[in-house]
N, CA, C and O atoms as a GROMACS GRO file, in nm:
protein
  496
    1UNK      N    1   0.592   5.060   4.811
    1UNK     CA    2   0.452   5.025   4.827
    1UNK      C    3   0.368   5.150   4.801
    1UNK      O    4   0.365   5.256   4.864
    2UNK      N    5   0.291   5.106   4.676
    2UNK     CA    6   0.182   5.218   4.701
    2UNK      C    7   0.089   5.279   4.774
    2UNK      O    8  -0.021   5.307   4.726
    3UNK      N    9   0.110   5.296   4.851
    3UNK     CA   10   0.007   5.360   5.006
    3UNK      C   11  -0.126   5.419   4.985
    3UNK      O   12  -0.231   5.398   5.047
    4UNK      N   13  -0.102   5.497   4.888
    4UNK     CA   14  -0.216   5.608   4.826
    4UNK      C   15  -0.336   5.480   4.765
    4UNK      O   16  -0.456   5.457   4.778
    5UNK      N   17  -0.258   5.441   4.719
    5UNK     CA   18  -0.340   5.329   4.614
    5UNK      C   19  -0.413   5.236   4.730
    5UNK      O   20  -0.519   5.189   4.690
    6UNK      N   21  -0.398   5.221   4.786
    6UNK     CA   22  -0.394   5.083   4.896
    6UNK      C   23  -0.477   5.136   4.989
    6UNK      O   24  -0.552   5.057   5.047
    7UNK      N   25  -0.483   5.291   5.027
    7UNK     CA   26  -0.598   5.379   5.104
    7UNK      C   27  -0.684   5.313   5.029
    7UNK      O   28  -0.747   5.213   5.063
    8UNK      N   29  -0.687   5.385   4.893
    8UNK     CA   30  -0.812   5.403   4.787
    8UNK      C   31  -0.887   5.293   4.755
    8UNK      O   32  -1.001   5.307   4.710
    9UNK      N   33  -0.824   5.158   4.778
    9UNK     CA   34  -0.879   5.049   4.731
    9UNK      C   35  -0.939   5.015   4.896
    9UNK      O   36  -1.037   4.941   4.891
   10UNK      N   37  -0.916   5.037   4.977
   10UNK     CA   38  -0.962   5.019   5.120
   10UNK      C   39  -1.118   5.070   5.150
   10UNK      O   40  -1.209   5.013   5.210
   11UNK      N   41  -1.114   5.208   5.079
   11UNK     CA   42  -1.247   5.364   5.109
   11UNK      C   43  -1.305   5.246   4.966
   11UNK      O   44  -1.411   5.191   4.997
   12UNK      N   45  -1.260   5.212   4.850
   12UNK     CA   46  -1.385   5.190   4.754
   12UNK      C   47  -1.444   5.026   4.801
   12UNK      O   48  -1.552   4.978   4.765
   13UNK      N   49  -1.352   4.967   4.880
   13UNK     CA   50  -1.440   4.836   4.937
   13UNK      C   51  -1.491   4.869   5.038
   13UNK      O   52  -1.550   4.773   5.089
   14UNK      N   53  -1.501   4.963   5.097
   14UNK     CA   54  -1.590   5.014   5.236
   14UNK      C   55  -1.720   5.037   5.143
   14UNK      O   56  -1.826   5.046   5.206
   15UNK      N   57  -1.728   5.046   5.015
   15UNK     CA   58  -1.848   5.108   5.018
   15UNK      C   59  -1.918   4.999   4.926
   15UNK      O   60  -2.035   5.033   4.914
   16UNK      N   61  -1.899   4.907   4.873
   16UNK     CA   62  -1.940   4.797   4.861
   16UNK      C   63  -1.946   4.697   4.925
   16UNK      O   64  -2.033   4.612   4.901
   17UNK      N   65  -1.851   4.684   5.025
   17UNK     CA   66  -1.879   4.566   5.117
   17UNK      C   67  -1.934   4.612   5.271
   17UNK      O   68  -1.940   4.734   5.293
   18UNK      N   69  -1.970   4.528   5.367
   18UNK     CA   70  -2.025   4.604   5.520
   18UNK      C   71  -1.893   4.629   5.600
   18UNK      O   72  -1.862   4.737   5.651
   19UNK      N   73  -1.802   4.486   5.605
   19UNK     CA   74  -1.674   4.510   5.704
   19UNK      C   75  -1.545   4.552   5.612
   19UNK      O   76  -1.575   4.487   5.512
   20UNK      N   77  -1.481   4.585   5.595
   20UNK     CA   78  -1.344   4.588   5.566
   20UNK      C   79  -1.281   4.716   5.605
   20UNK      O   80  -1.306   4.826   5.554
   21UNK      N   81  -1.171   4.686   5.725
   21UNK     CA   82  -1.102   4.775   5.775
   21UNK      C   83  -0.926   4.758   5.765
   21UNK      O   84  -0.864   4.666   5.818
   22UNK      N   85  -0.870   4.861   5.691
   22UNK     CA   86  -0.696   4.889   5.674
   22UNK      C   87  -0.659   4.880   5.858
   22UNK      O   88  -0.714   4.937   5.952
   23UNK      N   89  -0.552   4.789   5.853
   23UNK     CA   90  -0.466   4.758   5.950
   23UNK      C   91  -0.293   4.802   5.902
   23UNK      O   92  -0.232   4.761   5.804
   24UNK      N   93  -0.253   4.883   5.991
   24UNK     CA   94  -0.092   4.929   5.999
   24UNK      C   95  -0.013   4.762   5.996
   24UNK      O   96  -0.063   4.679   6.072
   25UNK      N   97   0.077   4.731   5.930
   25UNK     CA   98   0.175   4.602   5.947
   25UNK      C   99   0.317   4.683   6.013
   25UNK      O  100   0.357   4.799   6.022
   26UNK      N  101   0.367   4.537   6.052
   26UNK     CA  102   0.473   4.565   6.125
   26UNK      C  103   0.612   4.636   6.020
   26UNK      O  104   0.725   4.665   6.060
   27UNK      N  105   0.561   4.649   5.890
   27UNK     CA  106   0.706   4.708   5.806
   27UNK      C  107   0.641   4.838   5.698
   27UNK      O  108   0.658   4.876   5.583
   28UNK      N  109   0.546   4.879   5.837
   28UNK     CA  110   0.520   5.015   5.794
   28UNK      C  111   0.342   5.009   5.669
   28UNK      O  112   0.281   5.113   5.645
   29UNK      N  113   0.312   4.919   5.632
   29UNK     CA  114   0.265   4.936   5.483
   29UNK      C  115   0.098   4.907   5.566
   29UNK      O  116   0.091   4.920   5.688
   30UNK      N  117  -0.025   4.868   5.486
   30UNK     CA  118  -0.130   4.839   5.512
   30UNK      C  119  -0.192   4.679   5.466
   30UNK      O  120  -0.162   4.629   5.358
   31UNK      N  121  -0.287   4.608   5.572
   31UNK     CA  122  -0.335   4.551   5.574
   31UNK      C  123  -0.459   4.560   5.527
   31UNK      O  124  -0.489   4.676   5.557
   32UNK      N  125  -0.579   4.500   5.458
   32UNK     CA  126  -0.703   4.460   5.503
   32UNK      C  127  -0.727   4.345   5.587
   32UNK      O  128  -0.658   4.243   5.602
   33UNK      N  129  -0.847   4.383   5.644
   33UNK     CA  130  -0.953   4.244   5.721
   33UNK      C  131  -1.028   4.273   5.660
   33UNK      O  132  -1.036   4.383   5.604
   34UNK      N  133  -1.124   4.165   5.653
   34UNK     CA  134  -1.244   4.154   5.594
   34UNK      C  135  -1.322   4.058   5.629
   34UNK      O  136  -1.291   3.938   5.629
   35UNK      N  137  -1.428   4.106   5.660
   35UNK     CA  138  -1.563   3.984   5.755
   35UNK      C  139  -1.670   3.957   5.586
   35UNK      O  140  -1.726   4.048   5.524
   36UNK      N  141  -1.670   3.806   5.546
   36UNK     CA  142  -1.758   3.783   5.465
   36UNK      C  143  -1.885   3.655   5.513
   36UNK      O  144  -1.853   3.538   5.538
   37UNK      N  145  -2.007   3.699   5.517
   37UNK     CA  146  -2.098   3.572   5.583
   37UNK      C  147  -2.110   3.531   5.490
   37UNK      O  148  -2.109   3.616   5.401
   38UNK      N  149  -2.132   3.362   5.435
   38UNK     CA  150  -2.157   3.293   5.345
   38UNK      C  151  -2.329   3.233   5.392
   38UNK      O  152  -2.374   3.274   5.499
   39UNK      N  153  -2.389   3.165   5.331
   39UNK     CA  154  -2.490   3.055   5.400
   39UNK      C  155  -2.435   3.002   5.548
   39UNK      O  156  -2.503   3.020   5.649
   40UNK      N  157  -2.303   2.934   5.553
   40UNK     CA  158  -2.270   2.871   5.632
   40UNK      C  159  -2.244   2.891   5.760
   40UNK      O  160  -2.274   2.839   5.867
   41UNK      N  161  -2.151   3.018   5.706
   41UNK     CA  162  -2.050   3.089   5.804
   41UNK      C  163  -1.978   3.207   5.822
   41UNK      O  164  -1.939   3.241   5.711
   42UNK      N  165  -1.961   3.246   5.863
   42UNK     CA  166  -1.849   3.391   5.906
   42UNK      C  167  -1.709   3.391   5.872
   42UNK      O  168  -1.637   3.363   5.968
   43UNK      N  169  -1.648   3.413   5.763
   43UNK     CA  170  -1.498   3.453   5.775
   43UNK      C  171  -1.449   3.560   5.779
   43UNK      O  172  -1.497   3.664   5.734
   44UNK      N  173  -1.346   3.546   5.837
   44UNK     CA  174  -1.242   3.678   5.808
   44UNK      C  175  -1.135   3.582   5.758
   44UNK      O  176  -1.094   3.466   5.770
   45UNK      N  177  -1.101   3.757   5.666
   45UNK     CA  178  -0.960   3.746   5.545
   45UNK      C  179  -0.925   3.845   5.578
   45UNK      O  180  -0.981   3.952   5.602
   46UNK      N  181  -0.785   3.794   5.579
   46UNK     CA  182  -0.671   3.880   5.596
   46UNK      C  183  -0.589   3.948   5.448
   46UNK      O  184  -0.498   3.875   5.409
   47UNK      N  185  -0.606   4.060   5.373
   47UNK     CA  186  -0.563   4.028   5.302
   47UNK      C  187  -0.398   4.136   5.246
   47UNK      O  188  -0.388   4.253   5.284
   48UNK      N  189  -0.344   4.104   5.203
   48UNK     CA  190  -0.156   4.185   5.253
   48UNK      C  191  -0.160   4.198   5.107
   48UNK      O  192  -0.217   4.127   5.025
   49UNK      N  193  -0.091   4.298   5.092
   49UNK     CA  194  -0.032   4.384   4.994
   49UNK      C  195   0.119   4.365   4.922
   49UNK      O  196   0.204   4.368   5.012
   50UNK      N  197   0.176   4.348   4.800
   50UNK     CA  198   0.284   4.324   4.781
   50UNK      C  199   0.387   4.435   4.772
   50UNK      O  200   0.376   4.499   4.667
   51UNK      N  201   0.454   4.464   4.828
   51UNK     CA  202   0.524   4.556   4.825
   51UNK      C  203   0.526   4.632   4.661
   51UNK      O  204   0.557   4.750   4.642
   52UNK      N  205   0.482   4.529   4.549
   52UNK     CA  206   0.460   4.580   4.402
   52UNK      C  207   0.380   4.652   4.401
   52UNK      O  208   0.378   4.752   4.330
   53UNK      N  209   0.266   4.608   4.503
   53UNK     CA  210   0.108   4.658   4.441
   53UNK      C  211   0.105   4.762   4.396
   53UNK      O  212   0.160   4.852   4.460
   54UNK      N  213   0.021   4.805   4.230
   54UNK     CA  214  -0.075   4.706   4.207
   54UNK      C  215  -0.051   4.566   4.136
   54UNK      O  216  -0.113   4.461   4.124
   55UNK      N  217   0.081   4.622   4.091
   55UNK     CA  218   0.129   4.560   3.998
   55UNK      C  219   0.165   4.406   3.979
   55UNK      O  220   0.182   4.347   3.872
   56UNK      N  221   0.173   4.344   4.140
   56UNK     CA  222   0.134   4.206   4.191
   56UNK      C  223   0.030   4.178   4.283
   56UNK      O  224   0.013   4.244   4.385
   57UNK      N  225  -0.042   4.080   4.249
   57UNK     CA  226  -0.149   4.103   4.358
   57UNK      C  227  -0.169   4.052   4.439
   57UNK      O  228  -0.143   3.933   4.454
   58UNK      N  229  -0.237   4.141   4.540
   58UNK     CA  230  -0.245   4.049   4.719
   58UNK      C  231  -0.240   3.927   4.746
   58UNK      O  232  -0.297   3.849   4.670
   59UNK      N  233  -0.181   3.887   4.841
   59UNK     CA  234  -0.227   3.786   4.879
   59UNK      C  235  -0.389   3.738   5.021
   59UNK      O  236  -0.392   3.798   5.129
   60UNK      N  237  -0.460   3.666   4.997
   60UNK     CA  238  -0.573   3.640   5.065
   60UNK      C  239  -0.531   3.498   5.165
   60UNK      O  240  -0.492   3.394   5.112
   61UNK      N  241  -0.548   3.514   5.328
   61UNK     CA  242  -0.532   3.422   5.424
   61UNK      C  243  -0.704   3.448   5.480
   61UNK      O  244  -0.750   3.558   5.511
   62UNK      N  245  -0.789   3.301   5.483
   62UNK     CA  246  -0.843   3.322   5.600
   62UNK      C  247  -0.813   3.308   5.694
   62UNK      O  248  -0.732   3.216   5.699
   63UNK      N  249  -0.833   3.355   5.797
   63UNK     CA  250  -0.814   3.396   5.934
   63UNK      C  251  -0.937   3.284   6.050
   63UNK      O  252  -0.934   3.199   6.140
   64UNK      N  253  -0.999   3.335   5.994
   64UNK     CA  254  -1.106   3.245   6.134
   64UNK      C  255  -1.252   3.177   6.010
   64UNK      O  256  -1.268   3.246   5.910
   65UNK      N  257  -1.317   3.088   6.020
   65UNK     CA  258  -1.248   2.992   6.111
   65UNK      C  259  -1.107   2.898   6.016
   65UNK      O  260  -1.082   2.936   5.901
   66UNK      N  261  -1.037   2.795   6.069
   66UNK     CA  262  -0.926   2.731   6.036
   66UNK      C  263  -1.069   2.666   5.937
   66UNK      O  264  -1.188   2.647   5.963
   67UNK      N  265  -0.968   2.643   5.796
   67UNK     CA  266  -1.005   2.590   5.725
   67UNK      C  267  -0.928   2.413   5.698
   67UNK      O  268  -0.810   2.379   5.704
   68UNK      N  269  -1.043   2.338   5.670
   68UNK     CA  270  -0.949   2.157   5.635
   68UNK      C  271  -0.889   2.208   5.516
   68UNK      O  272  -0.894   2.308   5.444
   69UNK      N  273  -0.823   2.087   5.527
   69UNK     CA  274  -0.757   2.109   5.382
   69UNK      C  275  -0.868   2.071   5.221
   69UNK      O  276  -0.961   1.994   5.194
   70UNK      N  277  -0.774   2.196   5.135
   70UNK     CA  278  -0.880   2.160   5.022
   70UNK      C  279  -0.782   2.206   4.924
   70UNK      O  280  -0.666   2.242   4.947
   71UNK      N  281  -0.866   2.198   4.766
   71UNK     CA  282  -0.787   2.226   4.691
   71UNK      C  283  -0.750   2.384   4.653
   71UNK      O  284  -0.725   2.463   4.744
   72UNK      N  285  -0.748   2.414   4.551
   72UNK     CA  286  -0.691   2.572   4.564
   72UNK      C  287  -0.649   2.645   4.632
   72UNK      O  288  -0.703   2.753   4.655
   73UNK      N  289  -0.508   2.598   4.698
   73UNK     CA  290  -0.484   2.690   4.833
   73UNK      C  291  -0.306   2.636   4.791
   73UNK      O  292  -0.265   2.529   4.744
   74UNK      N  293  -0.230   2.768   4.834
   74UNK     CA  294  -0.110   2.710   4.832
   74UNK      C  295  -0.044   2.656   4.919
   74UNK      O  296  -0.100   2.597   5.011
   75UNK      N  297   0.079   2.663   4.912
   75UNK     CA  298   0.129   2.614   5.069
   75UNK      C  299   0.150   2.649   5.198
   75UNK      O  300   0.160   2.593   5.307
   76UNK      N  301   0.156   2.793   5.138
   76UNK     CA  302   0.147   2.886   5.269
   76UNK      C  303  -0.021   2.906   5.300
   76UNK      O  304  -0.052   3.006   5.363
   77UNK      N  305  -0.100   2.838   5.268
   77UNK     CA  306  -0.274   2.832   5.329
   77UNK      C  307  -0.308   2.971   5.243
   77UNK      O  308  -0.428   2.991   5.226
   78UNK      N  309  -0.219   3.064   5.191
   78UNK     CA  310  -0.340   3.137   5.125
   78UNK      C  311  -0.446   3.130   5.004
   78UNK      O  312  -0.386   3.149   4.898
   79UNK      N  313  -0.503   3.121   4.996
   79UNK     CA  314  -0.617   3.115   4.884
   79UNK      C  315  -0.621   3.109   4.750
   79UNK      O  316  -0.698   3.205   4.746
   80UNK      N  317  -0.603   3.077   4.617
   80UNK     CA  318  -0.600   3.048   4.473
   80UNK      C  319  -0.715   3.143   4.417
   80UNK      O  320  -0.769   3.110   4.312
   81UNK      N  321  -0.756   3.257   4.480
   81UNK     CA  322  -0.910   3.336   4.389
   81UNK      C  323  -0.863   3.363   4.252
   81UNK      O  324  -0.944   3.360   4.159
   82UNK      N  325  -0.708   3.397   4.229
   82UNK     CA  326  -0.679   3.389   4.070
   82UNK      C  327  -0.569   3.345   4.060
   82UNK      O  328  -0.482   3.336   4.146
   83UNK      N  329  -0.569   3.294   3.874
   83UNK     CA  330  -0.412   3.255   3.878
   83UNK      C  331  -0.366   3.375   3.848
   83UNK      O  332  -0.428   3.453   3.776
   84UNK      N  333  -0.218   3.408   3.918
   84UNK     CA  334  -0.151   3.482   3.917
   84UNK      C  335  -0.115   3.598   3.760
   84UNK      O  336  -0.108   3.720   3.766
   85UNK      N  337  -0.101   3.523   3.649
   85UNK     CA  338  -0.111   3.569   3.539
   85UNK      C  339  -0.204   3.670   3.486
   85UNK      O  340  -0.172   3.778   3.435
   86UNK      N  341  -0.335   3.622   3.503
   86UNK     CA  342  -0.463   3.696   3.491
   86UNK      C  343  -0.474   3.801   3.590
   86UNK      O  344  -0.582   3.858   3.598
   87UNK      N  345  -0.368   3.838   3.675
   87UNK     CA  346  -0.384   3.975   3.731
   87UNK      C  347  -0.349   4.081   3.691
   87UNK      O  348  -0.240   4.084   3.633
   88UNK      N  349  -0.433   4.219   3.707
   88UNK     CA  350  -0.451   4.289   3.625
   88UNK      C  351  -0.419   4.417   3.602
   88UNK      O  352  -0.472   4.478   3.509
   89UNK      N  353  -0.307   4.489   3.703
   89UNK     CA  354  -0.340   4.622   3.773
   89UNK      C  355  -0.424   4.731   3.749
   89UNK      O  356  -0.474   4.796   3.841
   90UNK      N  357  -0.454   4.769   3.560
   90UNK     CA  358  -0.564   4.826   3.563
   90UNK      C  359  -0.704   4.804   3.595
   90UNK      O  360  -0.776   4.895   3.637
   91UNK      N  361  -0.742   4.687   3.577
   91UNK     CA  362  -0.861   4.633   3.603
   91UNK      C  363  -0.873   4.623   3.776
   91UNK      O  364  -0.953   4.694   3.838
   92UNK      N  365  -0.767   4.508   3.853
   92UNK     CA  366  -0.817   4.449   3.930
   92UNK      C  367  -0.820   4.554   4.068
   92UNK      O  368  -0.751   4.651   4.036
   93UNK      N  369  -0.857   4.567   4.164
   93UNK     CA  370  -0.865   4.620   4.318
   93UNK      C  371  -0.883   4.535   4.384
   93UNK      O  372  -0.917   4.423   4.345
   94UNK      N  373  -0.861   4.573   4.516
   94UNK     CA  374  -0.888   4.527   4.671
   94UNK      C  375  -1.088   4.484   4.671
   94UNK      O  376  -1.148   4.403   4.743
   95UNK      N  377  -1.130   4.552   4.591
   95UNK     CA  378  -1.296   4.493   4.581
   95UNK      C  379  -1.314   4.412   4.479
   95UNK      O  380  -1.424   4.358   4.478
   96UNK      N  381  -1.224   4.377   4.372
   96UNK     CA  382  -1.219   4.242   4.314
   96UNK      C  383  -1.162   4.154   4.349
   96UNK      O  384  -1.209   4.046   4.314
   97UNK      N  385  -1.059   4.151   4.417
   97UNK     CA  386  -0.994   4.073   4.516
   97UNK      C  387  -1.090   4.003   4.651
   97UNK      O  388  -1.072   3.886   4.684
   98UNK      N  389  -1.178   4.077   4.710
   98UNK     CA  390  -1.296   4.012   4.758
   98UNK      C  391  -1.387   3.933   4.753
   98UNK      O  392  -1.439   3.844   4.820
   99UNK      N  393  -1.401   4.008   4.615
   99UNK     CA  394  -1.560   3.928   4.548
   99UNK      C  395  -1.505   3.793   4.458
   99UNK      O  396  -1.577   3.707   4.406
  100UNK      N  397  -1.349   3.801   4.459
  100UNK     CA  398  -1.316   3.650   4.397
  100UNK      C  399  -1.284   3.565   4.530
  100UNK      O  400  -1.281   3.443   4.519
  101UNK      N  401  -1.259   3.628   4.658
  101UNK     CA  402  -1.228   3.533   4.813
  101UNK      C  403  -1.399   3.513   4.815
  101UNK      O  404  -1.431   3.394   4.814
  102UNK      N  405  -1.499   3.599   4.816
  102UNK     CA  406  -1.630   3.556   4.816
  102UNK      C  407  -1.639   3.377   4.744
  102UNK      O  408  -1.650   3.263   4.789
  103UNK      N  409  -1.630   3.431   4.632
  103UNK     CA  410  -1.671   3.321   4.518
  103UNK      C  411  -1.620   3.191   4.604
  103UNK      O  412  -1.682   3.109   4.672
  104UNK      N  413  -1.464   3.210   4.567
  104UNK     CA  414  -1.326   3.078   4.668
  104UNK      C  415  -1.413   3.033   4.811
  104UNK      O  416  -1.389   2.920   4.852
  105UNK      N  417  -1.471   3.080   4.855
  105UNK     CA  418  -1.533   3.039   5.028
  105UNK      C  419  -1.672   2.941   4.976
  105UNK      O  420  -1.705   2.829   5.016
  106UNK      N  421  -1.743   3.036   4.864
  106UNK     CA  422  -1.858   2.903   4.824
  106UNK      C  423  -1.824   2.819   4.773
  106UNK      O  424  -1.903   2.726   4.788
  107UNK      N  425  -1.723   2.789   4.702
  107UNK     CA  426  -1.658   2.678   4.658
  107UNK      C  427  -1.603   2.591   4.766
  107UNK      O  428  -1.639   2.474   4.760
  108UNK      N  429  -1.533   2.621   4.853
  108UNK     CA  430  -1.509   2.589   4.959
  108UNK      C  431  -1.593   2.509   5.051
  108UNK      O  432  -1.570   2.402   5.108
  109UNK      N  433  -1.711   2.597   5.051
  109UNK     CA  434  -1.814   2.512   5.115
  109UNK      C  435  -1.891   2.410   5.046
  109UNK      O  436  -1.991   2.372   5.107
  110UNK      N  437  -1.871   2.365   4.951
  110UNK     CA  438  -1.939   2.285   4.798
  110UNK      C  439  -1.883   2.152   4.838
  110UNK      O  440  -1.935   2.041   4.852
  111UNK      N  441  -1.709   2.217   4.858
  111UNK     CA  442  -1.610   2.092   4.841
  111UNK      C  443  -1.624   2.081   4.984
  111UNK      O  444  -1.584   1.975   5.031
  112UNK      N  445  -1.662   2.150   5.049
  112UNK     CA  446  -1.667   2.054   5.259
  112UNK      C  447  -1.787   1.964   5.225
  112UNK      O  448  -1.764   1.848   5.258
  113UNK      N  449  -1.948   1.988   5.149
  113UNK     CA  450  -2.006   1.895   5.142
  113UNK      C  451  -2.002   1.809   5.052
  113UNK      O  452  -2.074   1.711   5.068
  114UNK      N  453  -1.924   1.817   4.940
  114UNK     CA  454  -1.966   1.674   4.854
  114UNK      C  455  -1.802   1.614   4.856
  114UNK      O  456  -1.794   1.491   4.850
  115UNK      N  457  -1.701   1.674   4.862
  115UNK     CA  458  -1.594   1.647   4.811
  115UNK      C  459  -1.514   1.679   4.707
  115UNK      O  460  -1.402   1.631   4.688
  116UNK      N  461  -1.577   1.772   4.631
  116UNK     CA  462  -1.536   1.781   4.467
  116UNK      C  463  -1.565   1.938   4.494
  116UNK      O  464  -1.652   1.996   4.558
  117UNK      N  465  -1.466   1.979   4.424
  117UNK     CA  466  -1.453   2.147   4.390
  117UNK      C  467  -1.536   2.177   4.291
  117UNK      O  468  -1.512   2.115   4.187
  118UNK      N  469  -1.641   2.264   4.289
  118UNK     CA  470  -1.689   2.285   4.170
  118UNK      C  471  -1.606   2.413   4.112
  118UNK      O  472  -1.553   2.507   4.172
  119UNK      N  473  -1.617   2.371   3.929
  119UNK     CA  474  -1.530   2.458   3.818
  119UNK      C  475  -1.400   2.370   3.848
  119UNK      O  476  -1.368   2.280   3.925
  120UNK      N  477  -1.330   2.463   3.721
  120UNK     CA  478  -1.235   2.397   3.639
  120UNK      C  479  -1.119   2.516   3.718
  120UNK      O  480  -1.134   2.624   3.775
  121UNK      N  481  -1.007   2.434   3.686
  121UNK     CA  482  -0.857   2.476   3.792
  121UNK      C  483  -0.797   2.492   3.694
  121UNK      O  484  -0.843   2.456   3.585
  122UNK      N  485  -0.648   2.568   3.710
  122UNK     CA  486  -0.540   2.582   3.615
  122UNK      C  487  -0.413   2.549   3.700
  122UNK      O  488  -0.417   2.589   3.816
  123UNK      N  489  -0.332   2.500   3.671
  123UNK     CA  490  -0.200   2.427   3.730
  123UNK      C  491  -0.121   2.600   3.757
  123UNK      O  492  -0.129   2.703   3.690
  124UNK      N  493  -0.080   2.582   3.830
  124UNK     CA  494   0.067   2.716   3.845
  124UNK      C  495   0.161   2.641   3.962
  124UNK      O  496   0.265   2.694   4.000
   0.00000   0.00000   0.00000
């Protein structure tokens, strides 16, 4: 696990976003949390690191509040912000990784009021 990397992407979303704080995990490596307010509501995301990183990318759980069920989410409840393919290690960080859980939560809230996800999906 890249550690160094995983600081760095922690200090450059501190400074674009208000909350996001690195949490120690139980097999040594780092966590984010992250508090995002929408119109609606308050979440926190949890978001974990692949032992690859950068080279696979995080995975995103919200945390509070419990979300119904919807579409883009796998089975383990974490979040669809990209398909897996389109990840990027030069390009992507822990602050693009946000700002696509941002995007995923207004969508989210689209599909709690009408029913229908807005945008187009890709199968994986």
């Amino acid at each position: 696990m890249n550690l160094a990397r995983i600081r760095g992407d922690i200090a450059a979303a501190q400074q674009y976003f208000d909350y996001v704080e690195g949490w120690p995990t139980a097999e040594g490596g780092l966590m984010a949390v992250v508090a995002l307010q929408t119109s609606m509501r308050l979440y926190t995301l949890g978001v974990s690191f692949p032992e690859s990183y950068p080279n696979a990318m995080p995975e995103v759980h919200v945390r509070k509040p419990s979300l119904s069920p919807s579409p883009h989410r796998y089975p383990n409840d974490r979040i669809c912000y990209l398909h897996p393919h389109m990840w990027n290690p030069g390009r992507h960080n822990l602050t693009f990784v946000i700002k696509r859980a941002a995007k995923w939560l207004g969508k989210y809230e689209v599909y709690r009021q009408t029913g229908k996800w807005p945008g187009a999906g890709l199968d994986h």
